[in-house]
mmJSON file of the N, C-alpha and C atoms, coordinates in Angstrom:
{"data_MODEL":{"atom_site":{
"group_PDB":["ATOM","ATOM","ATOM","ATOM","ATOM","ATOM","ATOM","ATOM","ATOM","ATOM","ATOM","ATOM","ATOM","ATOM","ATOM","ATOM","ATOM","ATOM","ATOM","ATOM","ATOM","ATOM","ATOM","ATOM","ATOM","ATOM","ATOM","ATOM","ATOM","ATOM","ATOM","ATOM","ATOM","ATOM","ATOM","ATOM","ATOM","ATOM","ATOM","ATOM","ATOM","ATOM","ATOM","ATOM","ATOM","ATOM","ATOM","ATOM","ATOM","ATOM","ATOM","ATOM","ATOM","ATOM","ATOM","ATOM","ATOM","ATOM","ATOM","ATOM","ATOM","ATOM","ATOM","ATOM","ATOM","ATOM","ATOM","ATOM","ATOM","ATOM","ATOM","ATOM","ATOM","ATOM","ATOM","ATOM","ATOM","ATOM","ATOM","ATOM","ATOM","ATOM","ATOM","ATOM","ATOM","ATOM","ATOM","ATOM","ATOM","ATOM","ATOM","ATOM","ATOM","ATOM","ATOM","ATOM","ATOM","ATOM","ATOM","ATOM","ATOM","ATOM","ATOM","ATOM","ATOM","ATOM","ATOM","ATOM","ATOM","ATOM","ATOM","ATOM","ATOM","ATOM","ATOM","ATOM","ATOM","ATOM","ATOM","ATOM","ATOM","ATOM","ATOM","ATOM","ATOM","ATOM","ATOM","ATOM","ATOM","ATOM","ATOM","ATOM","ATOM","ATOM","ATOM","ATOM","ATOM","ATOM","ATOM","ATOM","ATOM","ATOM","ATOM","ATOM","ATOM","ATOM","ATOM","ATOM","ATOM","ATOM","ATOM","ATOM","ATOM","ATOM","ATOM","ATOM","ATOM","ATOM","ATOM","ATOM","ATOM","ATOM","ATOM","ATOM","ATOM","ATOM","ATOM","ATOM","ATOM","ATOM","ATOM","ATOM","ATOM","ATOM","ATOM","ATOM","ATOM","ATOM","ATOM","ATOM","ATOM","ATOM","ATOM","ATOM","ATOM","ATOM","ATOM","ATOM","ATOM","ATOM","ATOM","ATOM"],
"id":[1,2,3,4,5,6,7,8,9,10,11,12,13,14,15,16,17,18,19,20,21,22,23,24,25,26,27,28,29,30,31,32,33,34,35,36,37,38,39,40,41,42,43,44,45,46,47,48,49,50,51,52,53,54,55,56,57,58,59,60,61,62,63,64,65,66,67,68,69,70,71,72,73,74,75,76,77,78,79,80,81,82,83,84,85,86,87,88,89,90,91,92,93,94,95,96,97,98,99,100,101,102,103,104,105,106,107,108,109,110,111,112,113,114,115,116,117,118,119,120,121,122,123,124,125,126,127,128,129,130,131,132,133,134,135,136,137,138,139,140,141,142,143,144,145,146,147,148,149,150,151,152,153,154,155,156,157,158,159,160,161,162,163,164,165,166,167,168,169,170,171,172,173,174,175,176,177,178,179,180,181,182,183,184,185,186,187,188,189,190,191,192],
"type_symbol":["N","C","C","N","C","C","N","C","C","N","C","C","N","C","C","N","C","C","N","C","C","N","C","C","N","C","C","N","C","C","N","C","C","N","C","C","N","C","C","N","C","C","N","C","C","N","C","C","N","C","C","N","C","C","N","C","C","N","C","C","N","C","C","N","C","C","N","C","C","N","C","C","N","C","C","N","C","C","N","C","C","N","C","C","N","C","C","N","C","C","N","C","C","N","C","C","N","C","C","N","C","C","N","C","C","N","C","C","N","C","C","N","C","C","N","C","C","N","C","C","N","C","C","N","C","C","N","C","C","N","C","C","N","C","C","N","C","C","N","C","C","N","C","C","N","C","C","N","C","C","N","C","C","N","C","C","N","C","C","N","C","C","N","C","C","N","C","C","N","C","C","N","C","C","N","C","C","N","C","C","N","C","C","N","C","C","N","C","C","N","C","C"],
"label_atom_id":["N","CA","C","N","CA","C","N","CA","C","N","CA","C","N","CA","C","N","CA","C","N","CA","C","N","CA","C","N","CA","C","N","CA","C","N","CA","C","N","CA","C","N","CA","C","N","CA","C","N","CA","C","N","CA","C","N","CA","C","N","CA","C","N","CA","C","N","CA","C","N","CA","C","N","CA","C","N","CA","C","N","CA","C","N","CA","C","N","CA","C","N","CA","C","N","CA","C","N","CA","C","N","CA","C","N","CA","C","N","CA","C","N","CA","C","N","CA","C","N","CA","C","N","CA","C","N","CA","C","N","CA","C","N","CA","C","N","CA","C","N","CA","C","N","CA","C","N","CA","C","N","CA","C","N","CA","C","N","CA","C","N","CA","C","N","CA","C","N","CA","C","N","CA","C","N","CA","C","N","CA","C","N","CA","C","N","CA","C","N","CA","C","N","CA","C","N","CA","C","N","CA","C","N","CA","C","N","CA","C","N","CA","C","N","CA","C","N","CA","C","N","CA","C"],
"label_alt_id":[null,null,null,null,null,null,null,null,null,null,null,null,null,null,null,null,null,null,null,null,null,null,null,null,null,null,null,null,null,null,null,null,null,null,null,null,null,null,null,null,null,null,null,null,null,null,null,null,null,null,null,null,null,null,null,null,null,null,null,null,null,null,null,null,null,null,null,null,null,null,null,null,null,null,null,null,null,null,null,null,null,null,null,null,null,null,null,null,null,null,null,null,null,null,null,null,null,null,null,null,null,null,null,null,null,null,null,null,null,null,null,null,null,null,null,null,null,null,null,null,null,null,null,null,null,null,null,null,null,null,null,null,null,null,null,null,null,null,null,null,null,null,null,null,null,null,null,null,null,null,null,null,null,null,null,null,null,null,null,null,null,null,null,null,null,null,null,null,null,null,null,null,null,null,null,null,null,null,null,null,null,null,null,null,null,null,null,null,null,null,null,null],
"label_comp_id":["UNK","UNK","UNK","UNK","UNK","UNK","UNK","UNK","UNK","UNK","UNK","UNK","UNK","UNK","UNK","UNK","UNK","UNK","UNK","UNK","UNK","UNK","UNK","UNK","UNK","UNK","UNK","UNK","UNK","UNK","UNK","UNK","UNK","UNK","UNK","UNK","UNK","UNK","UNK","UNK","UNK","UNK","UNK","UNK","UNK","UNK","UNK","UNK","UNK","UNK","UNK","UNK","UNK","UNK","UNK","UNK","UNK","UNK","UNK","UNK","UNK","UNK","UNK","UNK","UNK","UNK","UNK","UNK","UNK","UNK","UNK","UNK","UNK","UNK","UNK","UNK","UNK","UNK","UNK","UNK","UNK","UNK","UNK","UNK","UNK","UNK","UNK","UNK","UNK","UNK","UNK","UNK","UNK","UNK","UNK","UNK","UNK","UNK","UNK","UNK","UNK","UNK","UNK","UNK","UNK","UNK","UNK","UNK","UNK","UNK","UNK","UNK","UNK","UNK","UNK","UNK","UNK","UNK","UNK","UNK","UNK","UNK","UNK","UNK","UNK","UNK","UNK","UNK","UNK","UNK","UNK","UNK","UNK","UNK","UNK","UNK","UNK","UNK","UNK","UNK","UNK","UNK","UNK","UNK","UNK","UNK","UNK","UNK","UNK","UNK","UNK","UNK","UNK","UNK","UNK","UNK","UNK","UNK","UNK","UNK","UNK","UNK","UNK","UNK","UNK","UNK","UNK","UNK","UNK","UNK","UNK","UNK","UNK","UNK","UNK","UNK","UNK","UNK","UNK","UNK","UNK","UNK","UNK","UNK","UNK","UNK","UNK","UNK","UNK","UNK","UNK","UNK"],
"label_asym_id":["A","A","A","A","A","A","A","A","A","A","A","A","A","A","A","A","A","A","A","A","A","A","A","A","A","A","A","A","A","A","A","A","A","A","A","A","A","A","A","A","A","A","A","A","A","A","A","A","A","A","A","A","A","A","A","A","A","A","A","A","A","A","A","A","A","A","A","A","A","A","A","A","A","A","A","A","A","A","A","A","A","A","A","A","A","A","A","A","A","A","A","A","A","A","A","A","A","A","A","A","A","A","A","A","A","A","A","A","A","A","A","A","A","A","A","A","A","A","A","A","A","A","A","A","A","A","A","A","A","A","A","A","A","A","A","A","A","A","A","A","A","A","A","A","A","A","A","A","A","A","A","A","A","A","A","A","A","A","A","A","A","A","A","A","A","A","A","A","A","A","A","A","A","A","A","A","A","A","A","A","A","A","A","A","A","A","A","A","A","A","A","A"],
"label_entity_id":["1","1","1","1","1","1","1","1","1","1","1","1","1","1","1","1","1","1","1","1","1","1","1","1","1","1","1","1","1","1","1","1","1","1","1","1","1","1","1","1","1","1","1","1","1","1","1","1","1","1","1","1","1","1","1","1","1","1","1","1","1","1","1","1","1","1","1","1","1","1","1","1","1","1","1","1","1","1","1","1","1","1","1","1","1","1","1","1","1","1","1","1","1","1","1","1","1","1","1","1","1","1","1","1","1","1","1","1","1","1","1","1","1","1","1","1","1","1","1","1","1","1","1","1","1","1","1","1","1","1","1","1","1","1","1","1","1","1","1","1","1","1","1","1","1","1","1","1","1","1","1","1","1","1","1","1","1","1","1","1","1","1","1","1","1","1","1","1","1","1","1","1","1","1","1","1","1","1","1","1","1","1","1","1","1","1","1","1","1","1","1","1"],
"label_seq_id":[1,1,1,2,2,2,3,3,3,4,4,4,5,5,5,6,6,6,7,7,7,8,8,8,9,9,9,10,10,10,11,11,11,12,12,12,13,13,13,14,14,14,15,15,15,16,16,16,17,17,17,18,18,18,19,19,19,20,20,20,21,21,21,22,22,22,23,23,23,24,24,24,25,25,25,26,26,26,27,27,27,28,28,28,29,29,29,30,30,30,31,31,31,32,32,32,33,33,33,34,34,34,35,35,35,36,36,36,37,37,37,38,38,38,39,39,39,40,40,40,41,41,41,42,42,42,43,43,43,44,44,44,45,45,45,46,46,46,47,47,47,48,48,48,49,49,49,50,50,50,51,51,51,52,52,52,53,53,53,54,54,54,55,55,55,56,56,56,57,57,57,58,58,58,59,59,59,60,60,60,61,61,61,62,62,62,63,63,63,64,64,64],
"pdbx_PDB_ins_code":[null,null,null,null,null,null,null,null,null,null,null,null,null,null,null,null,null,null,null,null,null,null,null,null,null,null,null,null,null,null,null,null,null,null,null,null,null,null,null,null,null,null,null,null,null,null,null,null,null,null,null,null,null,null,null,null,null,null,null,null,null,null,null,null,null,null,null,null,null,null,null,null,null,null,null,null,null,null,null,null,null,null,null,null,null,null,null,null,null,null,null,null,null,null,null,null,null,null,null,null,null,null,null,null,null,null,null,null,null,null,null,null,null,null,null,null,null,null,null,null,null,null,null,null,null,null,null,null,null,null,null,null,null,null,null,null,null,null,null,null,null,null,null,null,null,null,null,null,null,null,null,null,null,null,null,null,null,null,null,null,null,null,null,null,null,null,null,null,null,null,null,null,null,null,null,null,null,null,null,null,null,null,null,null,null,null,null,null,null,null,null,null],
"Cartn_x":[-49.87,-48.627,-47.582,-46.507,-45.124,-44.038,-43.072,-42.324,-41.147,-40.448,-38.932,-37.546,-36.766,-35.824,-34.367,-33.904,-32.631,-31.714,-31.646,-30.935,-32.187,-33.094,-34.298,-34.11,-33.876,-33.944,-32.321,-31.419,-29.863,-30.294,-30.432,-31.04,-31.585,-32.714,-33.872,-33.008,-32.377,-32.033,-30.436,-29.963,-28.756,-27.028,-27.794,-27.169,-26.292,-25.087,-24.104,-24.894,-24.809,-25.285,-25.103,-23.865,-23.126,-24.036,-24.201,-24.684,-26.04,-26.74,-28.405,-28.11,-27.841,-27.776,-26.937,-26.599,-25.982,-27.228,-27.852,-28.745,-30.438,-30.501,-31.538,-30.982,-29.651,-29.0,-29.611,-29.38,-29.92,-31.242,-31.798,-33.585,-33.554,-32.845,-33.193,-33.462,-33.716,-34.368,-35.928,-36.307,-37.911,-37.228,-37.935,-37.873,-37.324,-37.478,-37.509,-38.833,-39.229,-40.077,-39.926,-39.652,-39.366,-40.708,-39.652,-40.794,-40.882,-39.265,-39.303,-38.181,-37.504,-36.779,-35.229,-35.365,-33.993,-34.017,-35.354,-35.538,-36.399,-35.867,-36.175,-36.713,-37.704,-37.571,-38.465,-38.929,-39.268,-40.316,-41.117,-42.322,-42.029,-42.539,-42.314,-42.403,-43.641,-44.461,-43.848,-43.001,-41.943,-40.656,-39.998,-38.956,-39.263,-40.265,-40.362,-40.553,-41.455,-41.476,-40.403,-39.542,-37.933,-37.47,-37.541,-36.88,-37.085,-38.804,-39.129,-38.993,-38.82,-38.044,-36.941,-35.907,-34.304,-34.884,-35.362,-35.67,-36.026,-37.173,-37.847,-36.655,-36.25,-34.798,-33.931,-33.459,-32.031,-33.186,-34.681,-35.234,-35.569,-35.349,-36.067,-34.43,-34.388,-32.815,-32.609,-31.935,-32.374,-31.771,-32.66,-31.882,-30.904,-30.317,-29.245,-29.125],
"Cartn_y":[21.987,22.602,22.426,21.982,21.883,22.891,23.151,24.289,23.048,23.767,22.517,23.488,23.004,24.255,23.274,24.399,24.573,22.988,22.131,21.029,19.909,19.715,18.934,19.266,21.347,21.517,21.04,21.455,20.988,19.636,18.535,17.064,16.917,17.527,17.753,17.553,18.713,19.765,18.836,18.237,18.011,19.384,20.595,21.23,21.792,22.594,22.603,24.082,24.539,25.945,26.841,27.371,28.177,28.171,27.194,26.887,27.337,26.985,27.27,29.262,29.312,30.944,31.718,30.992,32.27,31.877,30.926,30.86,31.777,31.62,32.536,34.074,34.427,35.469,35.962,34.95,35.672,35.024,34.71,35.067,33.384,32.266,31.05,29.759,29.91,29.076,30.06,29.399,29.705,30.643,31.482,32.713,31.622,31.964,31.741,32.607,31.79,32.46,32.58,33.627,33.735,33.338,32.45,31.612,32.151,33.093,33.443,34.543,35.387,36.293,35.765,34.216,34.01,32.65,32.569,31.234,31.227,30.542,30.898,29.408,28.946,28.133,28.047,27.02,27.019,26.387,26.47,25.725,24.402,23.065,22.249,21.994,22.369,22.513,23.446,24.185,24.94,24.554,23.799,23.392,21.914,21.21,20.332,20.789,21.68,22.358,22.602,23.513,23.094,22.565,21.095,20.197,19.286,19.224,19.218,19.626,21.412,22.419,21.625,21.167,20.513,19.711,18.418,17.383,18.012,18.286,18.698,19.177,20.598,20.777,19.641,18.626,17.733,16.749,16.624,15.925,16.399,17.814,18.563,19.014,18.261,18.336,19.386,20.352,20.836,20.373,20.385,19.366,20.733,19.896,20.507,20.077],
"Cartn_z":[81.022,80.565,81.669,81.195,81.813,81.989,83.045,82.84,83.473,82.365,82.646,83.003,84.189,84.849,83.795,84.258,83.0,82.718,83.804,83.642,82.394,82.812,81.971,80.608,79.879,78.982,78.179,78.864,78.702,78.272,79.214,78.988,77.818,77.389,76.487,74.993,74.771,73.743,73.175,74.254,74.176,74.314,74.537,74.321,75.319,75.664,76.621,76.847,78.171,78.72,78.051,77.894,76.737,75.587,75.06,73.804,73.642,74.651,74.831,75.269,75.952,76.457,74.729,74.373,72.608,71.716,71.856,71.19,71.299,73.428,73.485,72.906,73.303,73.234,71.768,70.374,68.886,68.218,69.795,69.353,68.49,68.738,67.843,69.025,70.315,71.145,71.55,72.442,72.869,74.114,74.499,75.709,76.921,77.765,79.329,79.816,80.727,82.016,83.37,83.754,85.288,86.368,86.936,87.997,89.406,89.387,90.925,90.402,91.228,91.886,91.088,91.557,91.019,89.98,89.398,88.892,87.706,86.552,84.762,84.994,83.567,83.409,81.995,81.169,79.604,79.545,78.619,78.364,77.77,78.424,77.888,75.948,75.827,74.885,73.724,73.989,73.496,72.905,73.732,73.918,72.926,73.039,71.838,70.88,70.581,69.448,68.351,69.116,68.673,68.017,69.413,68.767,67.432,67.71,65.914,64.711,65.204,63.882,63.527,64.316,63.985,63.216,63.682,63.093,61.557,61.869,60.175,59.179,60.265,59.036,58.319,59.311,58.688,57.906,58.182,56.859,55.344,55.761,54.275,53.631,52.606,51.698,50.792,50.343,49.545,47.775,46.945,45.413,45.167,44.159,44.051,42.537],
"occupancy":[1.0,1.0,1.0,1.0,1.0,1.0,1.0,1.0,1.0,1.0,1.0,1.0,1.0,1.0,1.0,1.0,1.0,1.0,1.0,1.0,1.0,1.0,1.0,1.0,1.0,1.0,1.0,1.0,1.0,1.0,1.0,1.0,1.0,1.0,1.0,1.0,1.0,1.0,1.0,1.0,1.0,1.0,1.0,1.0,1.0,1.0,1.0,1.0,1.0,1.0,1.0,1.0,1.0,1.0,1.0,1.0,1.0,1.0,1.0,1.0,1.0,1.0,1.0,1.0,1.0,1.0,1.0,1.0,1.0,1.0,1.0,1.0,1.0,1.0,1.0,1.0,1.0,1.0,1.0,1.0,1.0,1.0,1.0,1.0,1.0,1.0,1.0,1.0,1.0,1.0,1.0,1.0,1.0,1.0,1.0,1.0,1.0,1.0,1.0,1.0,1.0,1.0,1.0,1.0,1.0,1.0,1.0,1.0,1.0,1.0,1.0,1.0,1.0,1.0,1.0,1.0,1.0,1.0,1.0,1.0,1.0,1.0,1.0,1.0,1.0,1.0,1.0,1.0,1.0,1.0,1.0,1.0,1.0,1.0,1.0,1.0,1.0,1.0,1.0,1.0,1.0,1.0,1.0,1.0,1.0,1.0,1.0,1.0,1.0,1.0,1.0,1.0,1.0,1.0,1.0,1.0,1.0,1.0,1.0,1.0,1.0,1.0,1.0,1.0,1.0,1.0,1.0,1.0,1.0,1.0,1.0,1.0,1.0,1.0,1.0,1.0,1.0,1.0,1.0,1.0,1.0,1.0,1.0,1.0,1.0,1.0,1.0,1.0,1.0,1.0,1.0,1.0],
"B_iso_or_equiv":[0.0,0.0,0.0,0.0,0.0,0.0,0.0,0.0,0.0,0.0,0.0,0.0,0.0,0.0,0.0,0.0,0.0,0.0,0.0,0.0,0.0,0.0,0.0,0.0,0.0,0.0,0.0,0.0,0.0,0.0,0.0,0.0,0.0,0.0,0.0,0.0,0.0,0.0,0.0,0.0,0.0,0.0,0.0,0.0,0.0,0.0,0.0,0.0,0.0,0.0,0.0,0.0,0.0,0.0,0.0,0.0,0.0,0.0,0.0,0.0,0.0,0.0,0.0,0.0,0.0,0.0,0.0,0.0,0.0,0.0,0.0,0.0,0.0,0.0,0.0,0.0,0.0,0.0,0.0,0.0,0.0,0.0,0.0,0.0,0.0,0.0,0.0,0.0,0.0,0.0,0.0,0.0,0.0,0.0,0.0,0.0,0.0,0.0,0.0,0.0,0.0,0.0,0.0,0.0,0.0,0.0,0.0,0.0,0.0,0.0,0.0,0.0,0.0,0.0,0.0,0.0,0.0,0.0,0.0,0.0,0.0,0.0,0.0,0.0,0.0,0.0,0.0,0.0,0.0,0.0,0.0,0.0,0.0,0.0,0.0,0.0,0.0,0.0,0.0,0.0,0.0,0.0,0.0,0.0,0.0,0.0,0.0,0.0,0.0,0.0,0.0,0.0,0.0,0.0,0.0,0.0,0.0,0.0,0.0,0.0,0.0,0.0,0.0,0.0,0.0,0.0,0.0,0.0,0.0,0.0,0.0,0.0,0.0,0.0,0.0,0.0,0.0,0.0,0.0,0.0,0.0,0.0,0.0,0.0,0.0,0.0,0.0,0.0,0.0,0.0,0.0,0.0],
"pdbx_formal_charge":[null,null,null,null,null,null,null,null,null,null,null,null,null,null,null,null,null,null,null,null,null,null,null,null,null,null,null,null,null,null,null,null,null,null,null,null,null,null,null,null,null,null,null,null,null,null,null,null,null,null,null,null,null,null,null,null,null,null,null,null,null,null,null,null,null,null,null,null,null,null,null,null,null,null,null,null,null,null,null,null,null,null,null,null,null,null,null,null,null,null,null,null,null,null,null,null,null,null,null,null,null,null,null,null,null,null,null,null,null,null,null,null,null,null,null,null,null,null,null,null,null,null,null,null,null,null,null,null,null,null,null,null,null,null,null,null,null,null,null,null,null,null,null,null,null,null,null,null,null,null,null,null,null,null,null,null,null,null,null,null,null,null,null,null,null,null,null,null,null,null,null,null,null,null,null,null,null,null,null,null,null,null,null,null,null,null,null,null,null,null,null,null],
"auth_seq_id":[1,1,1,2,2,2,3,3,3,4,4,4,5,5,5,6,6,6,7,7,7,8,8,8,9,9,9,10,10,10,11,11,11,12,12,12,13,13,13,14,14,14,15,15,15,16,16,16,17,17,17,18,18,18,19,19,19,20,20,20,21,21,21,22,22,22,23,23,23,24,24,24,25,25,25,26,26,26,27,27,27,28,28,28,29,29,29,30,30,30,31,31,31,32,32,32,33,33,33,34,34,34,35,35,35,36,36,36,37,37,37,38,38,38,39,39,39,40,40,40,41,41,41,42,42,42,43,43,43,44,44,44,45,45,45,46,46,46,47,47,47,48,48,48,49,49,49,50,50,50,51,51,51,52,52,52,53,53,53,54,54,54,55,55,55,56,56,56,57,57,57,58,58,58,59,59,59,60,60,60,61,61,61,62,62,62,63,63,63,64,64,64],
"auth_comp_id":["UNK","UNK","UNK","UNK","UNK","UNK","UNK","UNK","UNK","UNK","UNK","UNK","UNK","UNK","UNK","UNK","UNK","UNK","UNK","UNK","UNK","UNK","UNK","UNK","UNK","UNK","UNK","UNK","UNK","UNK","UNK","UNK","UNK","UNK","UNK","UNK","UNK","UNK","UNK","UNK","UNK","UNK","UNK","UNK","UNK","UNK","UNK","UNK","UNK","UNK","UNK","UNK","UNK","UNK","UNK","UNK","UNK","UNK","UNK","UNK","UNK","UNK","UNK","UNK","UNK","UNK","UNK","UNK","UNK","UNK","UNK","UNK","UNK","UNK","UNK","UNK","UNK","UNK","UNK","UNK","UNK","UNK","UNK","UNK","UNK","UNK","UNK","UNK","UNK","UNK","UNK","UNK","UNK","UNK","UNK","UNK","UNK","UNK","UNK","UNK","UNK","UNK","UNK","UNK","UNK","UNK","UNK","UNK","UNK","UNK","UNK","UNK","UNK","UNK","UNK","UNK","UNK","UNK","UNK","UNK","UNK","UNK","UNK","UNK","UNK","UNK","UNK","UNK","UNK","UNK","UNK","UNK","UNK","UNK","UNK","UNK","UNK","UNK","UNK","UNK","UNK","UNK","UNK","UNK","UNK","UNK","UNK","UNK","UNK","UNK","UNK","UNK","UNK","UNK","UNK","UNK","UNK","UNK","UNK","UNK","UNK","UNK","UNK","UNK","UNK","UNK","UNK","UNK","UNK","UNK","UNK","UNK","UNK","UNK","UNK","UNK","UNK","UNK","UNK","UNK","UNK","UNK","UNK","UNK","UNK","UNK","UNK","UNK","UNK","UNK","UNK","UNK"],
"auth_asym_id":["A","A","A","A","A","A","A","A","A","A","A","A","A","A","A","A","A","A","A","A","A","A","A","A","A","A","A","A","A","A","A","A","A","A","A","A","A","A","A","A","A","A","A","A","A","A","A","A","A","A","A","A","A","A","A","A","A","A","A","A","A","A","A","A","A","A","A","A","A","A","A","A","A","A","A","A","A","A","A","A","A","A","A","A","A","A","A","A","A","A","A","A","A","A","A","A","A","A","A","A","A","A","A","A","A","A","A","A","A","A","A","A","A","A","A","A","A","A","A","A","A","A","A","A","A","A","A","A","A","A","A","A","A","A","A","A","A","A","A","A","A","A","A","A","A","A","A","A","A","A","A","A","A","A","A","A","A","A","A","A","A","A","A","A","A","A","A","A","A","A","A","A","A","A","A","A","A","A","A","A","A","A","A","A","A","A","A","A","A","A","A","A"],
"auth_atom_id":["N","CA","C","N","CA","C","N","CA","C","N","CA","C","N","CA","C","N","CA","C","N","CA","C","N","CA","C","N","CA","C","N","CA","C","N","CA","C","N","CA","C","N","CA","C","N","CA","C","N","CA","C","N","CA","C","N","CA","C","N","CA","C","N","CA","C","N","CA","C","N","CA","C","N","CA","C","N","CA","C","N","CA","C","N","CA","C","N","CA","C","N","CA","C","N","CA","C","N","CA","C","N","CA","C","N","CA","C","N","CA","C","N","CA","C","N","CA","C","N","CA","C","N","CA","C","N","CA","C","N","CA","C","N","CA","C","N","CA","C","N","CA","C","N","CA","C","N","CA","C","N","CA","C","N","CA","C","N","CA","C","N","CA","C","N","CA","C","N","CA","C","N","CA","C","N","CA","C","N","CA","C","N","CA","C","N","CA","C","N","CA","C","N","CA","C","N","CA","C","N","CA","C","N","CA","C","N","CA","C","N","CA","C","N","CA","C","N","CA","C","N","CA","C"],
"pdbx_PDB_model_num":[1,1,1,1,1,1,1,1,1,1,1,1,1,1,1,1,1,1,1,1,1,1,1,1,1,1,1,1,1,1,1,1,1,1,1,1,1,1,1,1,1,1,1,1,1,1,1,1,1,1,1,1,1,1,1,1,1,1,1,1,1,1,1,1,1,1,1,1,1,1,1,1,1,1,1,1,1,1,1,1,1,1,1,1,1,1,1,1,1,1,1,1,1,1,1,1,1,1,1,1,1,1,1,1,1,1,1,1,1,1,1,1,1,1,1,1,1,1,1,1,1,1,1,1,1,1,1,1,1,1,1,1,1,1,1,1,1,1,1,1,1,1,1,1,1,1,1,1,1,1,1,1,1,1,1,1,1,1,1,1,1,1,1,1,1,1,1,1,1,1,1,1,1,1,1,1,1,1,1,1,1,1,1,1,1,1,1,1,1,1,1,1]
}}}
């Protein structure tokens, strides 16, 4: 298991700081884990996870 610090997940996710922090903010990214005193960081394994939810979403259409 991997723990990826905040620039890797930004990288990862594509997403701007702001963007990732309103998202942990209403519970729709994966937690953080504190590694130290002054230092968060995410489960790799998590953080793909994710990114598969997206994916799956923009493949599943809904008919209409």
């Amino acid at each position: 298991m991997k723990l990826l610090r905040l620039p890797d997940v930004l990288n990862a996710t594509g997403l701007s700081r702001s963007s990732l922090y309103r998202k942990l903010d209403d519970g729709s990214f994966p937690t953080s884990i504190r590694i130290s005193q002054r230092s968060v960081a995410w489960c790799e394994e998590e953080v793909q996870r994710w990114i598969e939810e997206r994916i799956n979403e923009r493949e599943v259409k809904p008919t209409a």
